[in-house]
MIVEXPA-552596 format. One record per atom (N, C-alpha, C): atom name; residue in one letter; residue number from 1; x, y, z. Coordinates in Angstrom, 3 decimals, decimal comma, always signed. Each point is the difference from the previous one (the first is absolute). Layout:
BEGIN
<atom atomo="CA" residuo="A" num="NUM" c1="X" c2="Y" c3="Z"/>
...
This chain:
BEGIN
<atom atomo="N" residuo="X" num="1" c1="+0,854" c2="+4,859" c3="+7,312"/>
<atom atomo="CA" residuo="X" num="1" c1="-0,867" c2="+0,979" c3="-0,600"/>
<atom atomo="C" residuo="X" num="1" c1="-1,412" c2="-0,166" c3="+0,515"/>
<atom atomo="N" residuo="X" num="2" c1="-0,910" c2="+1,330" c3="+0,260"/>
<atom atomo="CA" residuo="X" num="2" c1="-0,970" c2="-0,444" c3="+0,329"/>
<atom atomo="C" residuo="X" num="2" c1="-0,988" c2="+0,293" c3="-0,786"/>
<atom atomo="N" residuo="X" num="3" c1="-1,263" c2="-1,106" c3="+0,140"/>
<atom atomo="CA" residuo="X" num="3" c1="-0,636" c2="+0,085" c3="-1,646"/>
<atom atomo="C" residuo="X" num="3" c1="-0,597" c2="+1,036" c3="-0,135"/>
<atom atomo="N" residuo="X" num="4" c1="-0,073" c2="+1,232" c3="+0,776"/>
<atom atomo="CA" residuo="X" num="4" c1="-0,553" c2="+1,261" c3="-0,342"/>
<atom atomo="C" residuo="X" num="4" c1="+1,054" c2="+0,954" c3="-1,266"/>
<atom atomo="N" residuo="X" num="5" c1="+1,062" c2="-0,739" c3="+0,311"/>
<atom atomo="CA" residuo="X" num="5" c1="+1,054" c2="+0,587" c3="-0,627"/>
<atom atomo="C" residuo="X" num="5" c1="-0,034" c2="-0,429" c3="-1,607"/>
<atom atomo="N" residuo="X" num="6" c1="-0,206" c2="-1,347" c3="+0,369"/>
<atom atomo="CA" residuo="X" num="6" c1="+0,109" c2="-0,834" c3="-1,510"/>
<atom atomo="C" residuo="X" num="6" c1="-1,458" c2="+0,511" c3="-0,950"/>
<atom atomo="N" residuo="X" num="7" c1="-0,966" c2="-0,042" c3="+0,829"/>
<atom atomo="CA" residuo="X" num="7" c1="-1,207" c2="+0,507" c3="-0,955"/>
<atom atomo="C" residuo="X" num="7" c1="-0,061" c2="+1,472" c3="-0,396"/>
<atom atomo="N" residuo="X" num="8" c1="+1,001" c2="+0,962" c3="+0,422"/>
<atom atomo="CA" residuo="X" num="8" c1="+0,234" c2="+1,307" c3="-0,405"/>
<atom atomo="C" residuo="X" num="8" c1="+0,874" c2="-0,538" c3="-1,755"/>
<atom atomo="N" residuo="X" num="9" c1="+1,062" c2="-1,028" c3="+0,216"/>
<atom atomo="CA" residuo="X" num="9" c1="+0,719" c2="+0,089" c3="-1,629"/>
<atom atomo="C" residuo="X" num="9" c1="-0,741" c2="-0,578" c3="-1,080"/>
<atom atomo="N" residuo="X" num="10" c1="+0,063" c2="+0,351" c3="-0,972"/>
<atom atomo="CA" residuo="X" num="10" c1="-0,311" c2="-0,861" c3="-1,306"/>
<atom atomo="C" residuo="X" num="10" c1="+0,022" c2="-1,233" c3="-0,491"/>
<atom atomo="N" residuo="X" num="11" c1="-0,522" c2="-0,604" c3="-0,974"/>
<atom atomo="CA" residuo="X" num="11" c1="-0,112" c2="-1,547" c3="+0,238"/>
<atom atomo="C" residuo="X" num="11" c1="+1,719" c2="-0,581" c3="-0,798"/>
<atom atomo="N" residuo="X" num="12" c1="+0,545" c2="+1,211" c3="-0,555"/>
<atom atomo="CA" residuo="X" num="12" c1="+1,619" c2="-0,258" c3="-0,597"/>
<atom atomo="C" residuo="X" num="12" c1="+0,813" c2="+0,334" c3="+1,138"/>
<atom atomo="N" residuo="X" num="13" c1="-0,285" c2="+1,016" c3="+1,261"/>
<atom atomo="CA" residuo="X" num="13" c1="+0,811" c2="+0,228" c3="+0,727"/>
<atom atomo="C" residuo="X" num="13" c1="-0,245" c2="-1,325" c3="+1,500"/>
<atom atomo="N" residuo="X" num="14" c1="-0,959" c2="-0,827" c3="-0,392"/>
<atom atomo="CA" residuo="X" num="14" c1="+0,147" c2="-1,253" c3="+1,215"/>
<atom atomo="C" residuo="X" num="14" c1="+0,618" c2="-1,300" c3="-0,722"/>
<atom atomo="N" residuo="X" num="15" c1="-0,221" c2="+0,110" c3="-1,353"/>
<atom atomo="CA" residuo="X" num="15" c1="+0,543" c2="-0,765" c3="-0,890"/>
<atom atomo="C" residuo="X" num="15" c1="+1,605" c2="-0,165" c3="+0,246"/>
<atom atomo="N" residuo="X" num="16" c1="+0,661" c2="+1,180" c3="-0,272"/>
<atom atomo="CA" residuo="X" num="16" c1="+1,232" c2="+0,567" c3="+0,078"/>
<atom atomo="C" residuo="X" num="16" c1="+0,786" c2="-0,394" c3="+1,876"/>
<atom atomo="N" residuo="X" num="17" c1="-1,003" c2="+0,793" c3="+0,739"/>
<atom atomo="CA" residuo="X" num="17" c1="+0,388" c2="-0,546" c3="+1,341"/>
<atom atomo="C" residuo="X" num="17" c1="-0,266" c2="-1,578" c3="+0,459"/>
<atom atomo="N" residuo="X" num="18" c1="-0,915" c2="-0,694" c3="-0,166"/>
<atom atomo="CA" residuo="X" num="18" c1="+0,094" c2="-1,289" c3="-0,213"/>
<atom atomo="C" residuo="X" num="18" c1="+1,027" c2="-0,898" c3="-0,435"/>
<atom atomo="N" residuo="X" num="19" c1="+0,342" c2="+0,476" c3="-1,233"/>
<atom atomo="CA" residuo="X" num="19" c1="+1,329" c2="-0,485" c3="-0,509"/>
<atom atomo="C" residuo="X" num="19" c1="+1,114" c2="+0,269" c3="+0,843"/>
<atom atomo="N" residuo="X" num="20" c1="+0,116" c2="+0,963" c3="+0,444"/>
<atom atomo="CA" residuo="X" num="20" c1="+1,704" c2="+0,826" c3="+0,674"/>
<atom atomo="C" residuo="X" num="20" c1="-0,434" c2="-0,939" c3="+1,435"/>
<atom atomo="N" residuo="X" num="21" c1="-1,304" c2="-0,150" c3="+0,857"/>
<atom atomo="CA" residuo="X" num="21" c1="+0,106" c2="-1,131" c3="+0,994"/>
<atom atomo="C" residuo="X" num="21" c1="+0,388" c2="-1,307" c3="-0,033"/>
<atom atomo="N" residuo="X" num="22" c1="-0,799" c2="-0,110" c3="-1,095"/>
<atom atomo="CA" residuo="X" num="22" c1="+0,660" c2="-1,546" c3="-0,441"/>
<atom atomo="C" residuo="X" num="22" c1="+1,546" c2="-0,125" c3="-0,185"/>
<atom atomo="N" residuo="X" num="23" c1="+0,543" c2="+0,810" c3="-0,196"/>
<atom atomo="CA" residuo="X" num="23" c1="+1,500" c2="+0,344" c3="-0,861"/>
<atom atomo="C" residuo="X" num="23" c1="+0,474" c2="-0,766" c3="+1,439"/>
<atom atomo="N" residuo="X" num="24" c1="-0,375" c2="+1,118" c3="+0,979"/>
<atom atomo="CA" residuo="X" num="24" c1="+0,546" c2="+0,484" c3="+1,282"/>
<atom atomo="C" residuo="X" num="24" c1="+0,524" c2="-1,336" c3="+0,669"/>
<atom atomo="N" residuo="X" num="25" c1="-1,817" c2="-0,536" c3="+0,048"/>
<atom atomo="CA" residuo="X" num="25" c1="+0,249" c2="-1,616" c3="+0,969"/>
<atom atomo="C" residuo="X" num="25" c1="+0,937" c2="-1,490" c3="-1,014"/>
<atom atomo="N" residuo="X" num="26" c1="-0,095" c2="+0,870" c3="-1,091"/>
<atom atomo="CA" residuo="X" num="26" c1="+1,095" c2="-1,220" c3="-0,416"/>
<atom atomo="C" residuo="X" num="26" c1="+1,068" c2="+0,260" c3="+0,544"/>
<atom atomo="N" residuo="X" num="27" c1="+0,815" c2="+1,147" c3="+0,240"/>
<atom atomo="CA" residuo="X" num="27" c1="+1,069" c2="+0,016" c3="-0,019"/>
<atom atomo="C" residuo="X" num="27" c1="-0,081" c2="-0,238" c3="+1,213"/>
<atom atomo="N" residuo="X" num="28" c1="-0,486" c2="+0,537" c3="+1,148"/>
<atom atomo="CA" residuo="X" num="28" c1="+0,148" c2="-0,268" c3="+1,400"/>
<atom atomo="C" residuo="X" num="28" c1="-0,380" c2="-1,651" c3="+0,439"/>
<atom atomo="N" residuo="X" num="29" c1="-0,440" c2="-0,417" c3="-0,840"/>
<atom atomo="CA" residuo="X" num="29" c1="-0,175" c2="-1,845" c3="-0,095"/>
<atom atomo="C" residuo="X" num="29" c1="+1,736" c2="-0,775" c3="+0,052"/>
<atom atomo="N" residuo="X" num="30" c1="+0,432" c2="+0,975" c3="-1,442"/>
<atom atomo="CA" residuo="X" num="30" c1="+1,527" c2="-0,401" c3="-0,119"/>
<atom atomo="C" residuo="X" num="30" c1="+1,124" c2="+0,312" c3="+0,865"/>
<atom atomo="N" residuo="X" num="31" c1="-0,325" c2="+1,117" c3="+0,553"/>
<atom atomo="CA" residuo="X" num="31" c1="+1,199" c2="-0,154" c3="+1,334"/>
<atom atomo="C" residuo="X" num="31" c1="-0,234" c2="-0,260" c3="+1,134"/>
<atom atomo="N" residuo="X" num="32" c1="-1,735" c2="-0,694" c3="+0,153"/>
<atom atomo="CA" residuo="X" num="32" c1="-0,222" c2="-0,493" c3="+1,124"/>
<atom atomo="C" residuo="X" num="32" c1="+0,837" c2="-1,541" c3="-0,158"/>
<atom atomo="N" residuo="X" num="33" c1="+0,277" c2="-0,305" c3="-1,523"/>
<atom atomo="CA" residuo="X" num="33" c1="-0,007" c2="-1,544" c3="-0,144"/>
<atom atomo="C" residuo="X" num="33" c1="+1,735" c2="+0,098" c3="+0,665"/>
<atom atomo="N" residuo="X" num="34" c1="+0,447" c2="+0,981" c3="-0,826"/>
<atom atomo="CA" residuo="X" num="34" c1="+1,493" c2="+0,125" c3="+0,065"/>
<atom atomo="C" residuo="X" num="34" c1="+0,403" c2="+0,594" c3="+1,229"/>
<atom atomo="N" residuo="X" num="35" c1="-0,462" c2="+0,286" c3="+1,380"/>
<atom atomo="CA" residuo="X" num="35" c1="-0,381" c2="+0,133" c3="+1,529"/>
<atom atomo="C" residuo="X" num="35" c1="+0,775" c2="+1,644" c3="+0,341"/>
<atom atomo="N" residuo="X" num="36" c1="-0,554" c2="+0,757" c3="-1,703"/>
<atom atomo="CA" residuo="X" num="36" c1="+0,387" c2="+1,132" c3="+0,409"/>
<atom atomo="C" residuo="X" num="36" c1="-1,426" c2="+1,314" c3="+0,221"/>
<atom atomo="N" residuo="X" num="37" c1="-0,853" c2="-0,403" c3="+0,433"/>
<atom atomo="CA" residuo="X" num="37" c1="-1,043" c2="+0,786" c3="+0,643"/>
<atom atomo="C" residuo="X" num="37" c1="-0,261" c2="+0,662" c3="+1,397"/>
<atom atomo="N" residuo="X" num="38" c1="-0,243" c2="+0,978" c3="-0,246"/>
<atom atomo="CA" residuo="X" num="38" c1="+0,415" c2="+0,607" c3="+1,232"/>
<atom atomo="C" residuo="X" num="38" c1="-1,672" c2="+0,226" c3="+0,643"/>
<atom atomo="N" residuo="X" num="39" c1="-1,032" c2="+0,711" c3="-0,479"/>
<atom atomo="CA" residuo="X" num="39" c1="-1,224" c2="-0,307" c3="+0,317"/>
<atom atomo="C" residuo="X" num="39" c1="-0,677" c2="-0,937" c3="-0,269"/>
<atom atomo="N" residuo="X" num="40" c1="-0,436" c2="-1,356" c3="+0,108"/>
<atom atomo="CA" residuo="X" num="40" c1="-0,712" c2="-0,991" c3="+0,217"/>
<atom atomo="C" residuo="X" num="40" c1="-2,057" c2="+0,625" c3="+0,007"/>
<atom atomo="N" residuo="X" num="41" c1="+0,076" c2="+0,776" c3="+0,399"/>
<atom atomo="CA" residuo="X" num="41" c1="-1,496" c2="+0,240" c3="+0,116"/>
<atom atomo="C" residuo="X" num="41" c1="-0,227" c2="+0,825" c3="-0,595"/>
<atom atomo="N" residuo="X" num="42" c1="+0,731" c2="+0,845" c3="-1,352"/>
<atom atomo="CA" residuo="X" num="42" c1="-0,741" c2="+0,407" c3="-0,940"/>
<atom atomo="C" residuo="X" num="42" c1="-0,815" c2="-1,380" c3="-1,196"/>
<atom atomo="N" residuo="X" num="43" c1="+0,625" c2="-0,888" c3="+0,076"/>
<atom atomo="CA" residuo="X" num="43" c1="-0,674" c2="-1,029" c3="-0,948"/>
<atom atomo="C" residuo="X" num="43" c1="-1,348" c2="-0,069" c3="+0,235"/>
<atom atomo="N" residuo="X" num="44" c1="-0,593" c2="+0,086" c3="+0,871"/>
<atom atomo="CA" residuo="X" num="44" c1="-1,413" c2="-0,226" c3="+0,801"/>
<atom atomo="C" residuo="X" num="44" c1="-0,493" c2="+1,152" c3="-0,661"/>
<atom atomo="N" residuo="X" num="45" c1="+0,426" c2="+1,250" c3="-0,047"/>
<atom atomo="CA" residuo="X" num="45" c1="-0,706" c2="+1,314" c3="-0,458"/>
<atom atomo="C" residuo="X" num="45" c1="-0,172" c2="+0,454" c3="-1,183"/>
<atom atomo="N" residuo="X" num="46" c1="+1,483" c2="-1,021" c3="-1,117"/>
<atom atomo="CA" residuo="X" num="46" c1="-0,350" c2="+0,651" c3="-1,369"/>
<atom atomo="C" residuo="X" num="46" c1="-1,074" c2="-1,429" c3="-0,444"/>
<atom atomo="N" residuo="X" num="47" c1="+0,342" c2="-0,678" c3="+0,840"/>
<atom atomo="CA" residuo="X" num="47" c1="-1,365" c2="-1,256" c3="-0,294"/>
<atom atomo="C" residuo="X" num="47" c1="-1,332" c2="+0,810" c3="-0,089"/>
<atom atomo="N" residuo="X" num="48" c1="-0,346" c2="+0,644" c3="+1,205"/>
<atom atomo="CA" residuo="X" num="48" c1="-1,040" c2="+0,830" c3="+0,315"/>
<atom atomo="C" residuo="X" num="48" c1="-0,033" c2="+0,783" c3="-1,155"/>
<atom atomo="N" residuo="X" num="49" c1="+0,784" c2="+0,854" c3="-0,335"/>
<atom atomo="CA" residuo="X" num="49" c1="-0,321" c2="+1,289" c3="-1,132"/>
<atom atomo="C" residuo="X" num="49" c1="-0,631" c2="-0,799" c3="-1,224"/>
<atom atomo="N" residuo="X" num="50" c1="+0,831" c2="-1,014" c3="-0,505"/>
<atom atomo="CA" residuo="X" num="50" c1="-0,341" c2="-0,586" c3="-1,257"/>
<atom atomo="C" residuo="X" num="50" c1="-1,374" c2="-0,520" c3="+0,139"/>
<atom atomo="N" residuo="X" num="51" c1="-0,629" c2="-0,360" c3="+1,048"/>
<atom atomo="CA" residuo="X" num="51" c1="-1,012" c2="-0,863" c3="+0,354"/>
<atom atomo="C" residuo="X" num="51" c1="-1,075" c2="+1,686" c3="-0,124"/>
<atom atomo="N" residuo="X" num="52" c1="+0,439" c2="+0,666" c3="-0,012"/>
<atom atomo="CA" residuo="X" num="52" c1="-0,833" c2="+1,745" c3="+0,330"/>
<atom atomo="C" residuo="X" num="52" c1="-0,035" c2="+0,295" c3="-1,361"/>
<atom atomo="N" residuo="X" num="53" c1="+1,279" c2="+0,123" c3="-0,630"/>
<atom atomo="CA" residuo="X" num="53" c1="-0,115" c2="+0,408" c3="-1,149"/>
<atom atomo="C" residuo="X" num="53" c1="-0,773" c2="-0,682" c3="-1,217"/>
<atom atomo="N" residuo="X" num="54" c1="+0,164" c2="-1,250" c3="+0,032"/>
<atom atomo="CA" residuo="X" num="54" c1="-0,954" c2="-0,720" c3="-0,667"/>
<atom atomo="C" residuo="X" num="54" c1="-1,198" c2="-0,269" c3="+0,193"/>
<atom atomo="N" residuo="X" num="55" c1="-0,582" c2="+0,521" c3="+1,235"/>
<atom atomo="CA" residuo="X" num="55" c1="-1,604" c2="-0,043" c3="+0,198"/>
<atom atomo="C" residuo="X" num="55" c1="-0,470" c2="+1,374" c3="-0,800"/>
<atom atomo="N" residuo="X" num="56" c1="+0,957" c2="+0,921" c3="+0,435"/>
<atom atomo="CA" residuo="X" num="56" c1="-0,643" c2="+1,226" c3="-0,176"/>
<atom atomo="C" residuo="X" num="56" c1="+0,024" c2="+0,177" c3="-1,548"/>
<atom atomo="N" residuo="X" num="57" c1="+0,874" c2="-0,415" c3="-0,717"/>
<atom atomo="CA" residuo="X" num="57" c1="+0,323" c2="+0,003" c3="-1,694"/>
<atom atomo="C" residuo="X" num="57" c1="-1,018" c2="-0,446" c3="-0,440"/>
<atom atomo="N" residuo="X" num="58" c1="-0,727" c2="-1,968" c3="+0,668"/>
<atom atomo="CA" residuo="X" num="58" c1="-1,381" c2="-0,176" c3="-0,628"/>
<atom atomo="C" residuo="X" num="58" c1="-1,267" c2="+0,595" c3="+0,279"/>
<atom atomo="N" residuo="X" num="59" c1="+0,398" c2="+0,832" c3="+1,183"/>
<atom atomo="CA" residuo="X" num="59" c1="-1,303" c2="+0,841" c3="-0,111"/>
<atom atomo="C" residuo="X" num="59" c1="-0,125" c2="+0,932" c3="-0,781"/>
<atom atomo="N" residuo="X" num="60" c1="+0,983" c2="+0,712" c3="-0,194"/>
<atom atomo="CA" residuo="X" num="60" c1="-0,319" c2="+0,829" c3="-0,986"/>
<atom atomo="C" residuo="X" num="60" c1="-0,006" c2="+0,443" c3="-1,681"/>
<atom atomo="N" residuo="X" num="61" c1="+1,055" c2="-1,706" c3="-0,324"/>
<atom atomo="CA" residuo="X" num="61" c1="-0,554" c2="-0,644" c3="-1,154"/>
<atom atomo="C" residuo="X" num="61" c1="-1,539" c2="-0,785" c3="-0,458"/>
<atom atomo="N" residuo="X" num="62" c1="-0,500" c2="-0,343" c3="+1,456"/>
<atom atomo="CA" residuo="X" num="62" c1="-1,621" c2="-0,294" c3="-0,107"/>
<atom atomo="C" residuo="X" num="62" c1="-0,746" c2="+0,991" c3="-0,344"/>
<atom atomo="N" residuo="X" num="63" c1="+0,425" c2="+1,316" c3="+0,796"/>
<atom atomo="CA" residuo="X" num="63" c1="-0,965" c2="+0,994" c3="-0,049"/>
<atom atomo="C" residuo="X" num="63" c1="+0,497" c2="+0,766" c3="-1,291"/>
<atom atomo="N" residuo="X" num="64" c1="+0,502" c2="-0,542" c3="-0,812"/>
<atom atomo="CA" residuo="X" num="64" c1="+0,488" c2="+0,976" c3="-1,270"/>
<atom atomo="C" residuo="X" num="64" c1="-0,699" c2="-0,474" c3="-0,706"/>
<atom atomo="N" residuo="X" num="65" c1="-0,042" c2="-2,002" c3="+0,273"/>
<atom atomo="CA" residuo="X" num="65" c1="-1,071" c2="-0,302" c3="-1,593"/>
<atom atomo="C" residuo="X" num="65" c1="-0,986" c2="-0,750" c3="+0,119"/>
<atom atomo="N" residuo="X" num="66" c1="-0,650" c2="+0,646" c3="+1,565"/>
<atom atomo="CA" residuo="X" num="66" c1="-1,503" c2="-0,383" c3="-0,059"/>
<atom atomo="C" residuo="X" num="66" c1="-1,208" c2="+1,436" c3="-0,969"/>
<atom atomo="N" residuo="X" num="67" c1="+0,701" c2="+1,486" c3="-0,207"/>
<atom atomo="CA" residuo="X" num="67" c1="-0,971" c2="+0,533" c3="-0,874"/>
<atom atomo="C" residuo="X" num="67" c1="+0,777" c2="-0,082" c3="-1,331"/>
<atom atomo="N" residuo="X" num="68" c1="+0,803" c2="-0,947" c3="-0,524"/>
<atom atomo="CA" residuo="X" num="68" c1="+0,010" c2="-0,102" c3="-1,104"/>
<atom atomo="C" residuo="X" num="68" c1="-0,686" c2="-1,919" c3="-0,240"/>
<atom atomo="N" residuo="X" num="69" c1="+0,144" c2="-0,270" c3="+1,119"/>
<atom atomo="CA" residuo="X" num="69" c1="-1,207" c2="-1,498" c3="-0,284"/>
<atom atomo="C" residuo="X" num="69" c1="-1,628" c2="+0,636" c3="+0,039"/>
<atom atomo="N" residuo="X" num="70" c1="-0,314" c2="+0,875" c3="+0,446"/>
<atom atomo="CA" residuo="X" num="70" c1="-1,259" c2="+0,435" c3="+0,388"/>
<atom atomo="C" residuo="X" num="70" c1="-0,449" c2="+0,694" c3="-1,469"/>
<atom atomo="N" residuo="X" num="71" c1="+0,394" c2="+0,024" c3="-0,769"/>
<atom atomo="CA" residuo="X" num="71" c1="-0,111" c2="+0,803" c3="-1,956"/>
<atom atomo="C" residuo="X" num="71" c1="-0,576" c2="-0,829" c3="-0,390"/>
């Protein structure tokens, strides 16, 4: 995903996709263990997304309650 994409959704809809990545690389963890994986180099990318999605979530949980710290 690219983070132009992610800063278009809502802070429940990166929440939501965050979760379903995470889901993702567990499972592709488990049939990497059990040597049934067939792409190897998506692990590197949902690494990447989660690492995207969670920057972009605290930014825009910062920017939600710096004008309610500013009252």
């Amino acid at each position: 995903m690219k983070p132009k994409d992610i800063r278009e959704l809502s802070v429940k809809e990166i929440e939501k996709k965050l979760s379903e990545t995470r889901e993702t690389l567990l499972q592709s963890n488990l049939r990497k263990h059990t040597g049934q994986v067939e792409k190897p180099h998506t692990f590197k990318a949902y690494r990447k997304d989660i690492a995207r999605l969670e920057t972009i979530l605290t930014e825009k949980k910062q920017v939600a309650a710096a004008p309610a710290a500013a009252r």
